[in-house]
BAMAR-604568 format. One record per residue (C-alpha): residue number from 1; residue in one letter; x, y, z. Coordinates in steps of 0.001 Angstrom, whole numbers. Layout:
<pts>
- NUM, a, X, Y, Z
...
</pts>
This chain:
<pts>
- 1, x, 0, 0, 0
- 2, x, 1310, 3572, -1099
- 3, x, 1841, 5418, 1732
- 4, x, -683, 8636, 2079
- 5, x, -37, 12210, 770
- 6, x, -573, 12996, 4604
- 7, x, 1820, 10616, 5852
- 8, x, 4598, 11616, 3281
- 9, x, 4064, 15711, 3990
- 10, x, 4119, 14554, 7673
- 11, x, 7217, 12425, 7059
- 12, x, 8869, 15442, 5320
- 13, x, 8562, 17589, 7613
- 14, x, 10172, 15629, 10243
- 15, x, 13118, 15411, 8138
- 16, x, 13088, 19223, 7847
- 17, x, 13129, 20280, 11206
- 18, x, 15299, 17460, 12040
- 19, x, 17632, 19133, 9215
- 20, x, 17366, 22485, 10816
- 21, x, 17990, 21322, 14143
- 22, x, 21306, 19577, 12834
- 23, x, 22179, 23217, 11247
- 24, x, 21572, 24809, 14215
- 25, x, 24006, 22346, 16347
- 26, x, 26567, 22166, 13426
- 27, x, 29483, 24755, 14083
- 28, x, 30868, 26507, 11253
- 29, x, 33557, 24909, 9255
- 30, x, 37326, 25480, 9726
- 31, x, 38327, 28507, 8303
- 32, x, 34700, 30038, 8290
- 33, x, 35223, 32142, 12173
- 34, x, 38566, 32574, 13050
- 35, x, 36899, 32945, 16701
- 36, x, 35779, 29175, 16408
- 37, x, 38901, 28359, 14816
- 38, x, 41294, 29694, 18055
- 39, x, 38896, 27787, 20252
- 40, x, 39145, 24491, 19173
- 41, x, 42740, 25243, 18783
- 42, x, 42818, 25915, 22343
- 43, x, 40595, 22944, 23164
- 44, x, 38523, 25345, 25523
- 45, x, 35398, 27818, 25479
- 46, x, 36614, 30717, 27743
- 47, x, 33199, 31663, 28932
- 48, x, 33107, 34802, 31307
- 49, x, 31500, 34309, 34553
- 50, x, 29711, 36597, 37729
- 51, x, 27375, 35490, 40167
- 52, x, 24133, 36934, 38580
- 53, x, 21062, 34626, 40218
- 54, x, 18937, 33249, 38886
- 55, x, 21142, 32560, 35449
- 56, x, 24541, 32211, 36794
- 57, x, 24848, 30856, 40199
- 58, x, 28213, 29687, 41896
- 59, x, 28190, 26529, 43202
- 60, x, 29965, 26963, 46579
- 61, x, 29449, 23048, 48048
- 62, x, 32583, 21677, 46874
- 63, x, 30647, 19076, 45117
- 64, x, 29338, 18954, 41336
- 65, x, 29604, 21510, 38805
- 66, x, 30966, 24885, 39604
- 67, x, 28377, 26704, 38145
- 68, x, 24716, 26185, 38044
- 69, x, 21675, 28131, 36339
- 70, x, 20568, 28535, 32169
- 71, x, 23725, 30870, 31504
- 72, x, 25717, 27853, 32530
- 73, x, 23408, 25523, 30186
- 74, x, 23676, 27274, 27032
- 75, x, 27647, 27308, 27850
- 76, x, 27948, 24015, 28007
- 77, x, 26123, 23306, 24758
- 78, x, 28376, 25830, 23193
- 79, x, 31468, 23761, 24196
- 80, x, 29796, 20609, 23565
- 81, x, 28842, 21165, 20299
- 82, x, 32542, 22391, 19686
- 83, x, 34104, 19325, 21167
- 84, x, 36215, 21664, 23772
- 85, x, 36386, 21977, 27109
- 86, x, 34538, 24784, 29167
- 87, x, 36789, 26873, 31268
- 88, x, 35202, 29597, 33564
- 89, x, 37011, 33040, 33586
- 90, x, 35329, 34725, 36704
- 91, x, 35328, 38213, 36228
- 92, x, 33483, 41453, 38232
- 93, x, 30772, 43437, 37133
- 94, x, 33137, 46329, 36825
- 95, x, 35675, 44244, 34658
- 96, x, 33337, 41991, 32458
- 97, x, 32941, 44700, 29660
- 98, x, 36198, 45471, 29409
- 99, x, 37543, 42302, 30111
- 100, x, 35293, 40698, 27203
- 101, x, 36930, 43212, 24991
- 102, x, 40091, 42643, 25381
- 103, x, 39713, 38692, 24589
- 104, x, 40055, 37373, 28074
- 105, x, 37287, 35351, 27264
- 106, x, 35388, 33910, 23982
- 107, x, 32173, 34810, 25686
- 108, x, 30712, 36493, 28550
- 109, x, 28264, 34222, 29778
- 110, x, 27326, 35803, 32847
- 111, x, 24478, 37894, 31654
- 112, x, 24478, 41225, 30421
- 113, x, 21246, 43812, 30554
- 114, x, 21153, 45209, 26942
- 115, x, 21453, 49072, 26557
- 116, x, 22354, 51263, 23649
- 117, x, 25760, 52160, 25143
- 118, x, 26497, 48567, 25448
- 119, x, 25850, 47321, 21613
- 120, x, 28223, 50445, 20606
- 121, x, 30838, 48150, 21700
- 122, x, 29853, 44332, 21890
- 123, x, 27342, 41987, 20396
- 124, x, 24559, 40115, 22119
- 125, x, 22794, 36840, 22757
- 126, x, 19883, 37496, 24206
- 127, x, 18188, 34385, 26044
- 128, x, 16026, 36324, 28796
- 129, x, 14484, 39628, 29716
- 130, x, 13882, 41220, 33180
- 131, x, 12595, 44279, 35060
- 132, x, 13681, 45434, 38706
- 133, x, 11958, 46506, 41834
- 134, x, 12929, 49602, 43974
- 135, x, 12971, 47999, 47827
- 136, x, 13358, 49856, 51110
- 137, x, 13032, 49667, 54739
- 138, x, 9097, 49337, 55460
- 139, x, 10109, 51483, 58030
- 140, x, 11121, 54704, 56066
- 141, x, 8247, 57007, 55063
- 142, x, 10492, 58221, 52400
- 143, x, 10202, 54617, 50584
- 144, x, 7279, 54187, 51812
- 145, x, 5120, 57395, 50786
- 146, x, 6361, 56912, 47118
- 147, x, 3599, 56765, 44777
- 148, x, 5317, 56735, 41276
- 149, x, 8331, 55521, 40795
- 150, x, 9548, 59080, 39763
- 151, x, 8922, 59773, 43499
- 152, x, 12607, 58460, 44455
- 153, x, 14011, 61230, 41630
- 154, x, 14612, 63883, 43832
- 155, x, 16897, 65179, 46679
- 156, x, 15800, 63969, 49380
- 157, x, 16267, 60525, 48808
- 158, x, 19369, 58366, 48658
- 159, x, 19708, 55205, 46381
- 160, x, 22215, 52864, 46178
- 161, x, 23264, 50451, 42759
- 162, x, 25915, 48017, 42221
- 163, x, 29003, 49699, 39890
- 164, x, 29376, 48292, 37001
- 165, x, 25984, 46567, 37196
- 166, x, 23626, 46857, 34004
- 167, x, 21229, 48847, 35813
- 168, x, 23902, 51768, 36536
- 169, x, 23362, 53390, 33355
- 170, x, 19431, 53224, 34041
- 171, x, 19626, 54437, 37503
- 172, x, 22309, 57582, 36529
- 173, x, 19996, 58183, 33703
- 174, x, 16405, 58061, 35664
- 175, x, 17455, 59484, 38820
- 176, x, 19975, 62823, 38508
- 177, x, 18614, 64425, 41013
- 178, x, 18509, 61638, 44272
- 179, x, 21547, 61299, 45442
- 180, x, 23692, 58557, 43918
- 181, x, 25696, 55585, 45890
- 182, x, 27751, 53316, 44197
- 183, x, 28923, 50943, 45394
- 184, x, 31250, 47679, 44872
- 185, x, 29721, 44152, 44670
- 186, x, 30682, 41683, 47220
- 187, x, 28526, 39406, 46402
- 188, x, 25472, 40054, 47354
- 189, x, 22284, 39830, 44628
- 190, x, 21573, 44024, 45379
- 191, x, 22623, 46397, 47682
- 192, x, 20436, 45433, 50785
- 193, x, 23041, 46154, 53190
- 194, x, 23081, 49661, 52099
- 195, x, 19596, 49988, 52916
- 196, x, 19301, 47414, 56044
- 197, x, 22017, 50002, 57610
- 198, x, 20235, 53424, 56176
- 199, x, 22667, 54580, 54117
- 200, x, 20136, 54270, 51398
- 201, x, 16425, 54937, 50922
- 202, x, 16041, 52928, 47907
- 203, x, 17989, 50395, 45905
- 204, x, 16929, 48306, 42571
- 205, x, 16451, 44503, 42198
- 206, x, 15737, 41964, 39613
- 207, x, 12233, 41861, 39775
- 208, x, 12323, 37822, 39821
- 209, x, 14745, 37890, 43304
- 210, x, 12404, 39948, 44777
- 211, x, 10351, 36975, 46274
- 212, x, 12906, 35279, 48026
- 213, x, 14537, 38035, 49154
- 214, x, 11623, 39276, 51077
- 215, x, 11190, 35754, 52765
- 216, x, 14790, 35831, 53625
- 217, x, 15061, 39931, 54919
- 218, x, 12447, 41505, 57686
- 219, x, 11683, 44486, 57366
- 220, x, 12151, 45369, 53426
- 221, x, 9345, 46993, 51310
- 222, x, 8767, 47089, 47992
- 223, x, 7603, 49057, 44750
- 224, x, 5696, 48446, 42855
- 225, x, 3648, 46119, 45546
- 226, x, 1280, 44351, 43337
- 227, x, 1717, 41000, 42381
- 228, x, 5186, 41252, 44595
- 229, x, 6134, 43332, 41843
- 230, x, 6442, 40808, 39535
- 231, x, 4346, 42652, 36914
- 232, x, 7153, 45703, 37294
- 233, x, 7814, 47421, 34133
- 234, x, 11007, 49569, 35687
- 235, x, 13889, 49141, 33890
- 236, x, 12608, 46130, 31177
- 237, x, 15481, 45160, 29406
- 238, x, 16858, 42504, 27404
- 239, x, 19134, 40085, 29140
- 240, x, 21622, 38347, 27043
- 241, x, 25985, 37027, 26966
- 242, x, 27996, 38903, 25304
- 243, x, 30607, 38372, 22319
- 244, x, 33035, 40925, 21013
- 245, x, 32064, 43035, 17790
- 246, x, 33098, 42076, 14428
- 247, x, 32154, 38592, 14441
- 248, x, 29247, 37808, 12536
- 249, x, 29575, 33910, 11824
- 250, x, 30572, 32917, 15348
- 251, x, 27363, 35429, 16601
- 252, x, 24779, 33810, 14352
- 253, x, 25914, 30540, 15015
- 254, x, 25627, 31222, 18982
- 255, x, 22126, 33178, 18274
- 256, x, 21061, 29659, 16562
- 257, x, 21870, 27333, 19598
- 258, x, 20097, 29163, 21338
- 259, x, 17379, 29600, 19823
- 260, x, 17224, 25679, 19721
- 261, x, 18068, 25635, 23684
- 262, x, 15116, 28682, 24663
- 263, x, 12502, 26374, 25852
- 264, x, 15219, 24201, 28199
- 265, x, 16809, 27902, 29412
- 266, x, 13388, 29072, 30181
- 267, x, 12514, 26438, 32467
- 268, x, 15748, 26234, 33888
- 269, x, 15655, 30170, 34897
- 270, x, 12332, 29209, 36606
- 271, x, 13617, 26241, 38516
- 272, x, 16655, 28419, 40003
- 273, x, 13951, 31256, 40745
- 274, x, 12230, 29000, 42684
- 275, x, 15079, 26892, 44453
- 276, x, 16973, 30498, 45250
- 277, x, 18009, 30345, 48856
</pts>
């Protein structure tokens, strides 16, 4: 019996997206990305790394991988697909810009929030998107009594950001007239110290690590309130790693991967959301 006109478009199709999928996992060939090329020279991805939760989380047991979270995924399946080994380069959020730049690393994994000033200078693979929350001390009327989040853009009010962070540019740009605290990451997911110990009125957070944080910290508010501010529209931006300029075959091949990897990075970014401790 001749097999259906249904069963052969079906069967075709298969073998399309199966041939697309291969694509998509098939580096370039030698000689096509000189980037690719020096890798598998080397025998190792250099992937940039920063403690960033919920994508890039450092696994401080002892035991098992050192890194954990979807930044750490799509790494991996970079290197695999490459047939090298994947070698962390831990950098700070001051240095992973420049240190991305001046080939330190193949790729920054750690994520980067996407701005203007930022693609001037490097390329992107986006695989998420966030927003942040303003927090305070329930206790301070001057969180507190803030209706709008333009309410924290004046004197009076003190906010703190990580240097080097990718909300920096947002905060300098949103907020000229509170007064500005900058200060160095120590490892901490956001500044809460600053504001536990009133130095600051008002520092930003990834909207997602907003949750846990409050379970973990007495005493914090936050803005916007509703939904726990998970529905915050402050500071949406594209998340993404980032890959020196001027590479084009070695970006769309990356951009490709991923693409094929988004569902498995989405639910992995949930999974550390909800194990964060």
């Amino acid at each position: 019996m001749q097999p259906s006109f249904l069963t052969r478009f079906a069967a075709t199709a298969l073998l399309l997206a199966g041939a697309a999928t291969a694509q998509a996992q098939t580096p370039p060939a030698p000689g096509e990305s000189p980037r690719i090329d020096a890798i598998r020279k080397a025998g190792v991805l250099r992937v940039g790394v920063v403690n960033n939760p919920p994508w890039l989380v450092q696994n401080t047991t002892g035991s098992g991988e050192p890194w954990m979270g979807s930044s750490w995924l799509l790494g991996k399946e970079f290197a695999r697909l490459l047939d090298v080994k994947i070698v962390p380069v831990q950098v700070s959020h001051e240095t992973k810009v420049p240190a991305l730049i001046a080939n330190q690393m193949d790729i920054m994994i750690g994520p980067l929030n996407q701005n203007a000033e930022r693609a001037k200078i490097i390329d992107f693979v986006t695989f998420s998107n966030t927003s942040v929350c303003m927090f305070g001390l329930a206790s301070n009327p001057k969180f507190t009594s803030a209706t709008k989040v333009e309410d924290f853009n004046q004197p009076g009010i003190t906010m703190a950001y990580f240097s080097g962070a990718g909300e920096e540019p947002l905060v300098l740009e949103n907020f000229p007239k509170a007064k500005l605290r900058g200060v160095t990451n120590s490892g901490s997911v956001a500044p809460i110290e600053e504001v536990l110990a009133g130095r600051s009125d008002v520092a930003p957070l990834n909207r997602m690590l907003w949750p846990n944080i409050s379970r973990k910290v007495k005493g914090l508010a936050v803005f916007p309130k509703e939904n726990d501010c998970q529905d915050s529209k402050i500071f949406a931006i594209d998340a993404g790693m980032g890959v020196a300029k001027n590479q084009p075959v070695y970006l769309e091949w990356l951009r490709k991967v991923e693409a094929r990897m988004h569902p498995e990075l989405v639910a992995e970014e949930r999974r550390m959301t909800q194990n964060l401790k």
